[in-house]
C-alpha positions in Angstrom: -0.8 -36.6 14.0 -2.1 -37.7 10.4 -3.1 -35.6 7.3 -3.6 -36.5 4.1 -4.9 -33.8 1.4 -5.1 -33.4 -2.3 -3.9 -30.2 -4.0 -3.6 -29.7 -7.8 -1.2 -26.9 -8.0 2.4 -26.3 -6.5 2.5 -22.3 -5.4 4.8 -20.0 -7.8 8.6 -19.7 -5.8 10.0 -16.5 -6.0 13.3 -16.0 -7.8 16.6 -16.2 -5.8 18.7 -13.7 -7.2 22.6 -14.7 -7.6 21.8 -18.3 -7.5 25.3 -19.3 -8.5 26.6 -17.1 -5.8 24.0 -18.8 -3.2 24.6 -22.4 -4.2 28.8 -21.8 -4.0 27.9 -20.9 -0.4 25.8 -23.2 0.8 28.5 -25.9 -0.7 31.1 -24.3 1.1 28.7 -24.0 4.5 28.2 -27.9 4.5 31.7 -28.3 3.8 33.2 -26.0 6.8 33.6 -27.5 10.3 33.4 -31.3 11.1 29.9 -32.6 10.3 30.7 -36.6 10.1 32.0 -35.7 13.7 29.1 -33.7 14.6 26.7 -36.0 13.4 28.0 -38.9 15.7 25.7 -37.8 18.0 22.9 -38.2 15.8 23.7 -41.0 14.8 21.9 -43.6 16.8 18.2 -41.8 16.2 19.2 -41.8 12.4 19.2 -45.4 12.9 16.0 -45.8 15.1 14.2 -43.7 12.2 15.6 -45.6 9.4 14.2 -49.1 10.9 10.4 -47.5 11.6 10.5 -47.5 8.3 10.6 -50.8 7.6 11.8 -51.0 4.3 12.2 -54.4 2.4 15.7 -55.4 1.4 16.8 -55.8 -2.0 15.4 -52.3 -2.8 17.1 -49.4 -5.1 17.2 -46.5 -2.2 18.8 -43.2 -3.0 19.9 -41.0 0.4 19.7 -37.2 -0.8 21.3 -34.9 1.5 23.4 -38.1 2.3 26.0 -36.3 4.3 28.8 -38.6 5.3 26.2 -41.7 5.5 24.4 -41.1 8.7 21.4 -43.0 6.8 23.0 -44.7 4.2 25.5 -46.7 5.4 22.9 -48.4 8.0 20.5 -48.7 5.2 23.2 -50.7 3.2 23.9 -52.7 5.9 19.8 -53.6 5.7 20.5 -55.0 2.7 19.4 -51.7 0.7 21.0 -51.2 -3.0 22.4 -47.9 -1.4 23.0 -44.8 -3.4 24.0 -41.6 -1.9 24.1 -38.2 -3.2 25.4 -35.0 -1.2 26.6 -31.4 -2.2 29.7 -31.3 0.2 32.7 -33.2 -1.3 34.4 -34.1 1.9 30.9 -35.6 3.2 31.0 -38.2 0.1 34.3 -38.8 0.8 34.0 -39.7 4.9 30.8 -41.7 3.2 32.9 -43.7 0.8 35.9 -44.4 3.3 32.9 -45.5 5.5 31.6 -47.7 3.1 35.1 -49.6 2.2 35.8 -50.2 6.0 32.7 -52.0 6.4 33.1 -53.9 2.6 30.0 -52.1 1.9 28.4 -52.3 -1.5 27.2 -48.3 -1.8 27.5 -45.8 -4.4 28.4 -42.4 -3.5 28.3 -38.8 -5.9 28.6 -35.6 -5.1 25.6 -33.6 -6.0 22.6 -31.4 -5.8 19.3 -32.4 -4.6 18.3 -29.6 -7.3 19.5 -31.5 -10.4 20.0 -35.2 -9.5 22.3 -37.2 -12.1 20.4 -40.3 -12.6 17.7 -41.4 -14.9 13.7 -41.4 -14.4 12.3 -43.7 -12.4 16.2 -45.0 -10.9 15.2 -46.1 -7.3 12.6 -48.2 -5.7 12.6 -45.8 -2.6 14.5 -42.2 -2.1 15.0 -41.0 1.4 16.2 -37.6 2.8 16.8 -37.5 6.9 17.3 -33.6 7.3 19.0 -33.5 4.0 17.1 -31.8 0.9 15.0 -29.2 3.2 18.1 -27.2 2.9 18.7 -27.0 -0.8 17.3 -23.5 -1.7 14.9 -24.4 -4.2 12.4 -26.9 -3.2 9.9 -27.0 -5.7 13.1 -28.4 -7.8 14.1 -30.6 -5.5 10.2 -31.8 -5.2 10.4 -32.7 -9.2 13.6 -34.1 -8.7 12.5 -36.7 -6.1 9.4 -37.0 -7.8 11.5 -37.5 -11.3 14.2 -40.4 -9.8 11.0 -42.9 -8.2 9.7 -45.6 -10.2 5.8 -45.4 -10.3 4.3 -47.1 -7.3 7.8 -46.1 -5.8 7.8 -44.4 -2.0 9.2 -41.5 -0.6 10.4 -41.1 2.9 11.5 -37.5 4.1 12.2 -36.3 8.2 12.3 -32.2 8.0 12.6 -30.4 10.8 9.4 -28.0 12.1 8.8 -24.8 12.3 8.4 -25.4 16.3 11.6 -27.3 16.5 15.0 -27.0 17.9 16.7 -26.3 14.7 14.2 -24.1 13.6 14.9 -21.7 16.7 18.6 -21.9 16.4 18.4 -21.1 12.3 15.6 -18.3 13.5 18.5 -16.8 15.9 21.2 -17.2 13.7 19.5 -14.9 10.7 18.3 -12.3 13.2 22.3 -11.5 13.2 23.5 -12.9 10.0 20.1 -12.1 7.4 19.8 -14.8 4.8 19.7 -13.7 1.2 16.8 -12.2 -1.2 14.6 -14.9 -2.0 15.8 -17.3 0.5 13.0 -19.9 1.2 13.0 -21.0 4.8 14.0 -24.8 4.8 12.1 -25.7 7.7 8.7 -24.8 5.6 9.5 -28.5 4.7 7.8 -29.3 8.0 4.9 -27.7 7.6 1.8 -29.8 6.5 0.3 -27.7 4.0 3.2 -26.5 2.5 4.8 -29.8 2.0 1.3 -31.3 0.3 1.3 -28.5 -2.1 5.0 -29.5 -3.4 4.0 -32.9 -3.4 0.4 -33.7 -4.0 1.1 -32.9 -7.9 3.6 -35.9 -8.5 2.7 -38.6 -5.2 -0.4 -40.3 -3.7 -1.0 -41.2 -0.3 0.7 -38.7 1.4 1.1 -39.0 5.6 2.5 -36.8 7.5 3.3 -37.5 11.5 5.2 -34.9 14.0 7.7 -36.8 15.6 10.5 -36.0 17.9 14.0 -37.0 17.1 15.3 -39.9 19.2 18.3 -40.6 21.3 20.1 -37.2 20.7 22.1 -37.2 23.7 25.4 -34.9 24.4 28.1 -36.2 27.5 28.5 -32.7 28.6 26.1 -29.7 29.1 24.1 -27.0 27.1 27.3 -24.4 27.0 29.5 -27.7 25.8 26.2 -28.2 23.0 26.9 -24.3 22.0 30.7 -24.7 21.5 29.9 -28.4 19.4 27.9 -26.4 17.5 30.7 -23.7 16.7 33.1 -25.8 16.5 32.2 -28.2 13.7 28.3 -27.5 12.5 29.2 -25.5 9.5 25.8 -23.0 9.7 26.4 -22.4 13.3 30.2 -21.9 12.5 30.0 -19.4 9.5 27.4 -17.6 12.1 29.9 -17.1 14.6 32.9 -16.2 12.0 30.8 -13.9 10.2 29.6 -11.4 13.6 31.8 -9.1 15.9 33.0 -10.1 19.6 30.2 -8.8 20.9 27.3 -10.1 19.0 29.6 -13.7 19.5 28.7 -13.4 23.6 25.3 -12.4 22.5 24.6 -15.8 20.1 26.4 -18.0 22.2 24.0 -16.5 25.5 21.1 -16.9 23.0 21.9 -20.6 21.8 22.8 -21.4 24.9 19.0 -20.7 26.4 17.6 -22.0 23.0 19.3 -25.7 24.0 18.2 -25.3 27.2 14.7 -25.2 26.8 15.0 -27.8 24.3 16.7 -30.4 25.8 17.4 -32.1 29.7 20.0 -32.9 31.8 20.4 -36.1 33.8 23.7 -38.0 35.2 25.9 -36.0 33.1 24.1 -36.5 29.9 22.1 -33.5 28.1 19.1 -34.7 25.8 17.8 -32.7 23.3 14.0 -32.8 23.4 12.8 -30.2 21.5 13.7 -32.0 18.0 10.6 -31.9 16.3 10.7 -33.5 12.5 7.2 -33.8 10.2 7.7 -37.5 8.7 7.1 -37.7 5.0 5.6 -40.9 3.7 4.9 -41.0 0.1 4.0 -42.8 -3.3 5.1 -41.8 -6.7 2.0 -41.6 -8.8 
């Protein structure tokens, strides 16, 4: 599915109180558990996603929301003039190490997607691959992106839906852990309307498409998913540190169902199916 709209006006965000507070939390969130590992299993549809977007070589690309390179590293090795920017320290750091081991020629800063520490008009293209949706002020992190393009420069964004996956298993996790006053739900970034208001203001020709996320495959099944997912997916984790024993067996029962009906298993091998992203193609005005 394609839309394409024209708005004039981004809608007023309502104050986050305790930003600092917020901020120091969400850094420490993406820094818990083992997300380079976790994201090993992601990585080959980070890949596919990448090349659909056929981007020409040679090009200034900045990765917000990098992580530990999931998109970046493959992007350098396209030939990309890759620069990658991520809140969680230990992410850069698996990103740089990455990058040396493969002689790599790729930048890589700890950062927020909030106040990006590079120049107008910096990069040729910026992408974000479930990355800057979770930052917890987007209309910033909209002028930001919008701030860092060269004019005639493209944007490329894949936020998860309100429908998807993700969306369900944040959903569950804040019906026993509540997120703060103010909090903006990142997965509005998937919604159409929502994202052409933040947009429309500072890009032209603005496409959105529902996708599903390819080859996300597990060797083990939904209960082994739940326990990945504790184990090293710092949301998932902090949810589970944060609860009593018994609400525990109750979100580990509920994540457990929420897989299921999101994914299959065959020969051993559990796919998630339910990963629904809204692709964001954009140009900077």
């Amino acid at each position: 599915m394609q839309q394409r709209a024209e708005f004039t006006e981004y809608p007023v965000e309502p104050e986050i109180p305790d930003l600092a507070a917020i901020k120091s939390k969400h850094k420490a969130t993406w820094e818990d558990g083992d997300y380079a590992g976790f994201a090993d299993y992601m990585a080959d549809g980070a890949i596919e996603i990448l090349e659909s977007w056929n981007l020409a070589s040679g090009q200034r690309l900045l990765d917000v929301g990098c992580g530990s390179g999931q998109s970046a590293i493959p992007a350098a090795r396209l030939g990309q003039r890759v620069t990658g920017i991520d809140i969680a320290e230990n992410l850069i750091e698996h990103a740089r190490k990455r990058a040396a081991r493969e002689q790599l020629q790729a930048q890589f800063d700890v950062g927020d997607a909030e106040d990006l520490p590079y120049q107008a008009a910096s990069f040729d293209v910026v992408i974000t691959m479930i990355g800057a949706m979770f930052a917890p002020r987007p209309e910033k992190v909209s002028a930001e992106l919008a701030r860092v393009i060269r004019p005639g420069g493209r944007l490329y964004m894949a936020n998860w839906t309100p429908a998807s996956m993700p969306a369900q298993m944040f959903k569950c996790i804040a019906s026993l852990v509540p997120p703060p006053p103010g909090f903006i739900p990142p997965v509005l970034w998937g919604d159409e309307t929502t994202v052409h208001s933040r947009l429309a203001k500072d890009f032209t020709d603005i496409t959105l498409s529902r996708k599903v996320y390819p080859q996300w495959h597990y060797p083990f099944d939904a209960s082994g998913v739940v326990e990945l997912f504790r184990t090293r997916f710092g949301p998932v984790k902090r949810a589970f540190e944060a609860v009593d024993t018994v609400s525990k067996h109750s979100l580990a029962r509920q994540l457990e169902r929420i897989y299921s009906e999101n994914g299959v298993s065959r020969g051993g091998i559990f796919t998630i199916t339910g990963g629904e992203y809204l692709e964001v193609i954009a140009t900077r005005r």
